[in-house]
LUMSE-412976 format. One record per residue (C-alpha): residue number from 1; residue in three letters; chain; x, y, z. Coordinates in nm, 2 decimals. Layout:
! residues N
<NUM; "ALA"; "A"; <X; Y; Z>>
...
END
This chain:
! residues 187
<1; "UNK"; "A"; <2.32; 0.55; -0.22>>
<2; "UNK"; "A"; <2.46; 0.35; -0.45>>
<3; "UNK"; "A"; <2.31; 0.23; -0.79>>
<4; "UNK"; "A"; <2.28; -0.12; -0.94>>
<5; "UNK"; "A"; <2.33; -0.19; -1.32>>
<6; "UNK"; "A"; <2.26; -0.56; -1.31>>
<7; "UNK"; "A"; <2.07; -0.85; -1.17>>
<8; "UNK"; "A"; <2.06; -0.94; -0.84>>
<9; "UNK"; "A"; <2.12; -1.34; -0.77>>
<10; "UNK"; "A"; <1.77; -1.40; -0.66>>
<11; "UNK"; "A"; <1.59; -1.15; -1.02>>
<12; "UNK"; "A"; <1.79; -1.41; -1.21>>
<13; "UNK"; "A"; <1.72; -1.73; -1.02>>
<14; "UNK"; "A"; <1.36; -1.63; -1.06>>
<15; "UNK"; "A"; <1.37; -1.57; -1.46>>
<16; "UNK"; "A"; <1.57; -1.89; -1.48>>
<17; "UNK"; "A"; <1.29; -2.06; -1.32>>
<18; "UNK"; "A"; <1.00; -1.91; -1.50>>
<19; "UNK"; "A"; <1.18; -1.92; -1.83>>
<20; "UNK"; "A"; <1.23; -2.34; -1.76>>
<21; "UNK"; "A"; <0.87; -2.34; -1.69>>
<22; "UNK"; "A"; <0.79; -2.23; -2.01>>
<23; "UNK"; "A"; <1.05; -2.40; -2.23>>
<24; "UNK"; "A"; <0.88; -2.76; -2.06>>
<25; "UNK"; "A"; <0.50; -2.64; -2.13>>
<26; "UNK"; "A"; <0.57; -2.56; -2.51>>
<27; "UNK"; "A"; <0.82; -2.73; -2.64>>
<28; "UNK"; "A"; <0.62; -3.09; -2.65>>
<29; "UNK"; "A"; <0.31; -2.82; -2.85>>
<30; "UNK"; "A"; <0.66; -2.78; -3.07>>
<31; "UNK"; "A"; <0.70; -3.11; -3.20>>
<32; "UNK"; "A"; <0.34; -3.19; -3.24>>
<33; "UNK"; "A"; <0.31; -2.86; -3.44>>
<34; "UNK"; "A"; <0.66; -2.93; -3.67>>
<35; "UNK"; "A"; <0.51; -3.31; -3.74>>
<36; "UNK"; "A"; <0.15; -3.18; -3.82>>
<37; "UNK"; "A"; <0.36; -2.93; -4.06>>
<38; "UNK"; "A"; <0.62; -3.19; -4.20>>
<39; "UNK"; "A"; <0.28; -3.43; -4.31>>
<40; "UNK"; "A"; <0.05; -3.13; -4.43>>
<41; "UNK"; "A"; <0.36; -3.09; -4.67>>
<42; "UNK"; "A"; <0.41; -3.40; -4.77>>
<43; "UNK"; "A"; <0.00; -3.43; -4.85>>
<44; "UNK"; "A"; <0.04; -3.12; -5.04>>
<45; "UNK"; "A"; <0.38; -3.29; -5.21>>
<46; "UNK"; "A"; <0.16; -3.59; -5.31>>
<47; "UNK"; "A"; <-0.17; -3.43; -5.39>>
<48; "UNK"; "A"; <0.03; -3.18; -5.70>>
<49; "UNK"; "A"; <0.20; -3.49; -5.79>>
<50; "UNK"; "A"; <-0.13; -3.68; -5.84>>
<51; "UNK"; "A"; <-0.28; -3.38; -6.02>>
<52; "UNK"; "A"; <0.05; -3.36; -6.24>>
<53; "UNK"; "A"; <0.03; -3.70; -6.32>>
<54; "UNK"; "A"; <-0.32; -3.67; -6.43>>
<55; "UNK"; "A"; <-0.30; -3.33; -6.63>>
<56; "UNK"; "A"; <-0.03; -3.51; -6.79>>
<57; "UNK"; "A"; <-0.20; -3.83; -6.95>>
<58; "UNK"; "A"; <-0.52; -3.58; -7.01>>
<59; "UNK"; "A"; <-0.28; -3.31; -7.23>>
<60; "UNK"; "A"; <-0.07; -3.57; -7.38>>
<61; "UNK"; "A"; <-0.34; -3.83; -7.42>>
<62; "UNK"; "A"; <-0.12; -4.08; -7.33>>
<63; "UNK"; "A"; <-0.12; -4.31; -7.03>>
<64; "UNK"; "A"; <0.08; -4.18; -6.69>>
<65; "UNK"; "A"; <0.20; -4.41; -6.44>>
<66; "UNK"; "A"; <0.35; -4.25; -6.13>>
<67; "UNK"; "A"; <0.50; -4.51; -5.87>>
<68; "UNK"; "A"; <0.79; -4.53; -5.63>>
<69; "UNK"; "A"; <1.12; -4.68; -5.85>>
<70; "UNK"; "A"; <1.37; -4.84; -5.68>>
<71; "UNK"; "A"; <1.75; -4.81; -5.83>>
<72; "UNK"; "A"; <1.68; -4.99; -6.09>>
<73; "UNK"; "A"; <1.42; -4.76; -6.20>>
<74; "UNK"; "A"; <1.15; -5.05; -6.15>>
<75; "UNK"; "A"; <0.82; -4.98; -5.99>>
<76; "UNK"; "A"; <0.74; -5.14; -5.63>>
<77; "UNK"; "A"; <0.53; -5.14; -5.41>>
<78; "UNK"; "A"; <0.78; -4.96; -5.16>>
<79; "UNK"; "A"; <0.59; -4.57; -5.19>>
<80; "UNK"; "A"; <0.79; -4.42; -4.89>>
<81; "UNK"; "A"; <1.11; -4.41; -5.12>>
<82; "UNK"; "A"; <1.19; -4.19; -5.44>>
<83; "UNK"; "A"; <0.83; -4.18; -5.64>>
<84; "UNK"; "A"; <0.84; -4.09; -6.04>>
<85; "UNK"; "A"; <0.55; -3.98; -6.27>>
<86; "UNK"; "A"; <0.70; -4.14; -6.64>>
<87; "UNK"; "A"; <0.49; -4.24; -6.97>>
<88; "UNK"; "A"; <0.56; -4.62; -7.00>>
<89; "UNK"; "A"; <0.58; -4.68; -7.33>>
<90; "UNK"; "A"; <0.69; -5.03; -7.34>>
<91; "UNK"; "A"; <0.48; -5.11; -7.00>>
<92; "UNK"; "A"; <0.70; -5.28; -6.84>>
<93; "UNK"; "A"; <0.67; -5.11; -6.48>>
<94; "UNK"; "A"; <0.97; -4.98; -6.49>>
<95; "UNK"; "A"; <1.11; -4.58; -6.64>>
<96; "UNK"; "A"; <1.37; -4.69; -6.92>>
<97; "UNK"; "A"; <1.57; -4.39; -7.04>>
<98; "UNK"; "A"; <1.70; -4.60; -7.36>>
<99; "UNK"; "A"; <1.34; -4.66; -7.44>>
<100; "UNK"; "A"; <1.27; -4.32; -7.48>>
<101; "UNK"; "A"; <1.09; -4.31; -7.20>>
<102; "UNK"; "A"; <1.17; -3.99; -6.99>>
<103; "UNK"; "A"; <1.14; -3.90; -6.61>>
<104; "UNK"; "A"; <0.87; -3.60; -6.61>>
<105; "UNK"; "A"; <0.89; -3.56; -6.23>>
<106; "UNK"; "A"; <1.00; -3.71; -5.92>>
<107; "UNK"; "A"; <0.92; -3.69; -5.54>>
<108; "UNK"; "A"; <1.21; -3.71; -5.27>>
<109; "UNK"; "A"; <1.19; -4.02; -5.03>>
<110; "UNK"; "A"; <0.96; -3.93; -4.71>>
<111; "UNK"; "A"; <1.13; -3.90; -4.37>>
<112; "UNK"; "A"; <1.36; -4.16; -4.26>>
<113; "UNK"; "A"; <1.11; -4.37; -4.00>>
<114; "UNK"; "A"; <0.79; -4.19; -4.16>>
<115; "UNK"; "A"; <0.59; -4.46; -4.36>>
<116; "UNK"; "A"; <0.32; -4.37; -4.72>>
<117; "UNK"; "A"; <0.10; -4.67; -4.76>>
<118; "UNK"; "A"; <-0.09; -4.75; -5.06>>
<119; "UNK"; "A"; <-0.31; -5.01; -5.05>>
<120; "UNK"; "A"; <-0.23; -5.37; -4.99>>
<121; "UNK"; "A"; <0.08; -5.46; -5.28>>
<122; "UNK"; "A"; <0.01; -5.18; -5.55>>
<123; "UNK"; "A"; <0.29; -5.05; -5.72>>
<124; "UNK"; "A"; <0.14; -4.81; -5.94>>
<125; "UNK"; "A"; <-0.10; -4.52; -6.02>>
<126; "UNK"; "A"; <-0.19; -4.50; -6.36>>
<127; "UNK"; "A"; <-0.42; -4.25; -6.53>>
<128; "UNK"; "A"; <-0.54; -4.28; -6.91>>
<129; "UNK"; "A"; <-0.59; -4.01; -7.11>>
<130; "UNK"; "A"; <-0.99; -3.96; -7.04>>
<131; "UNK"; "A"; <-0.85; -3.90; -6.69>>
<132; "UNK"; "A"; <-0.94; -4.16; -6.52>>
<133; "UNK"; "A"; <-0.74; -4.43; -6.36>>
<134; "UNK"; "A"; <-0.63; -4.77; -6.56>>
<135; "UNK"; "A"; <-0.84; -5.06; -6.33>>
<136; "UNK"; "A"; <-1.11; -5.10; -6.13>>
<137; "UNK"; "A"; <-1.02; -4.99; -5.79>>
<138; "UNK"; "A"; <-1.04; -4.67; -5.63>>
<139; "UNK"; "A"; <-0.71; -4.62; -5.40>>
<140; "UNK"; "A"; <-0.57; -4.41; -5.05>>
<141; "UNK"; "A"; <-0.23; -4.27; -5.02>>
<142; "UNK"; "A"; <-0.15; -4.27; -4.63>>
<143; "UNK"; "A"; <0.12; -4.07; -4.46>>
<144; "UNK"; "A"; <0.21; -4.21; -4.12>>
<145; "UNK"; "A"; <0.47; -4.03; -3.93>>
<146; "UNK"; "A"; <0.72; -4.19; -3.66>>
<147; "UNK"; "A"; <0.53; -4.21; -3.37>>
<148; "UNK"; "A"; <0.27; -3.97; -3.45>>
<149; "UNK"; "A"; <0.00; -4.22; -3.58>>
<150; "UNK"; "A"; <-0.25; -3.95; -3.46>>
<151; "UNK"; "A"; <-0.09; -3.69; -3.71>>
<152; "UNK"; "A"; <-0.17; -3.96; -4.00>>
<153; "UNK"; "A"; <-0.35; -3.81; -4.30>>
<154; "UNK"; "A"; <-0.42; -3.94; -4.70>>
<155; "UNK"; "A"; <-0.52; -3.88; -5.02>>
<156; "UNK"; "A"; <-0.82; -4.04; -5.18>>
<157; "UNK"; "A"; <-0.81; -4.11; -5.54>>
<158; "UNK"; "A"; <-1.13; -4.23; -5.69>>
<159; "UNK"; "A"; <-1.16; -4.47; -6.03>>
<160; "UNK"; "A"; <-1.29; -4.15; -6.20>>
<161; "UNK"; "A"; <-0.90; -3.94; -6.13>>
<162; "UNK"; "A"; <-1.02; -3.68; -5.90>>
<163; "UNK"; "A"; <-0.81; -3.70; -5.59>>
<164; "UNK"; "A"; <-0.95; -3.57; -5.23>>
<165; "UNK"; "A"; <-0.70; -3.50; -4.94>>
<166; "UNK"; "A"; <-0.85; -3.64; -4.57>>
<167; "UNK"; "A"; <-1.00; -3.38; -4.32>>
<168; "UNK"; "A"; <-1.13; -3.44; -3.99>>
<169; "UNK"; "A"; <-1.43; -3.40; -4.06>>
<170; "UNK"; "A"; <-1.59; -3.54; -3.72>>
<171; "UNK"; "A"; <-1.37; -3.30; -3.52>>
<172; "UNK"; "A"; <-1.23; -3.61; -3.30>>
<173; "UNK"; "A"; <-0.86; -3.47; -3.38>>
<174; "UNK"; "A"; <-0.80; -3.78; -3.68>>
<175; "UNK"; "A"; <-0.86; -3.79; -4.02>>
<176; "UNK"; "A"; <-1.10; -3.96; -4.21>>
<177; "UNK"; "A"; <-1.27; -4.00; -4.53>>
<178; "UNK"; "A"; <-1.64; -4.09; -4.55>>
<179; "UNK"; "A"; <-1.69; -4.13; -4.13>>
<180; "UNK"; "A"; <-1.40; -4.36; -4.16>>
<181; "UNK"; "A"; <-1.05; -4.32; -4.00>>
<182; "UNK"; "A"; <-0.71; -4.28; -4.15>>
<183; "UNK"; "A"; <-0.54; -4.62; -4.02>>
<184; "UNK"; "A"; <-0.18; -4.68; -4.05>>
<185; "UNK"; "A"; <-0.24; -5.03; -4.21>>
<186; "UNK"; "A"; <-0.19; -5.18; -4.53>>
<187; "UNK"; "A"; <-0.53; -5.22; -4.66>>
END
């Protein structure tokens, strides 16, 4: 009799097979799983940023602004590009280095074709030294990933400072805040 050390054709024509089976049932559970990851980041990225910003103004009792700059370090209204967290001194809406005004953090651009929304035209968070936020508006930072609107998640930040992340709280697989829906859409 003679013995076998390897596969026959038709043992690995059958673990082809299964193993294609599986590859095309998990890996579209793959990418919903790395974009859920890649925005629960980003949240997390924002919501520590927030808090800096705040703890900031509260310890150095002096107004914070944090706002995405654009390459002339001037605040926009652009958030899904480079965001920094500055004391502006001279309150210009813009971090000037000769003013001796300097950069105390900065957040990386998000994902190229990923989208953060804040509100309809602002260009800037800033909290005073009580804590609070300068105005009379409370605000929502909203992540929207590329063709995951689904996925989308925010950050609440009340007129009183205290910022809440979004949870689904209705278990309908979106996020919301206050039985209402994390929308893609300027506000």
């Amino acid at each position: 009799m003679l013995k076998s050390n390897g596969f026959t054709l038709i043992e690995l024509m059958v673990s082809i097979t299964i193993i294609s089976i599986l590859l095309t049932i998990t890996l579209p559970n793959l990418d919903h799983f790395i974009v859920s990851m890649r925005v629960d980041n980003e949240i997390t990225s924002l919501h520590r940023l927030i808090f800096l910003t705040r703890n900031y103004a509260i310890n150095s009792g002096q107004e914070v602004t944090m706002c995405p700059l654009d390459t002339n370090n001037q605040c926009n209204t652009n958030w899904k590009n480079s965001i920094g967290v500055f004391i502006d001194r001279n309150k210009n809406k813009a971090l000037d280095p000769g003013e001796d005004e300097i950069l105390i953090r900065s957040k990386d651009p998000v994902k190229l074709g990923d989208d953060l929304i804040y509100g309809k035209n602002r260009d800037r968070i800033i909290y005073k030294p009580t804590g609070q936020l300068r105005g009379f508006y409370n605000g929502t930072l909203i992540y929207c990933p590329k063709n995951y609107q689904s996925l989308s998640r925010g950050i609440v930040i009340s007129r009183s400072g205290r910022s809440y992340k979004t949870t689904d709280s209705d278990n309908n697989g979106r996020n919301d805040r206050n039985n209402k829906e994390i929308t893609c859409t300027k506000l």
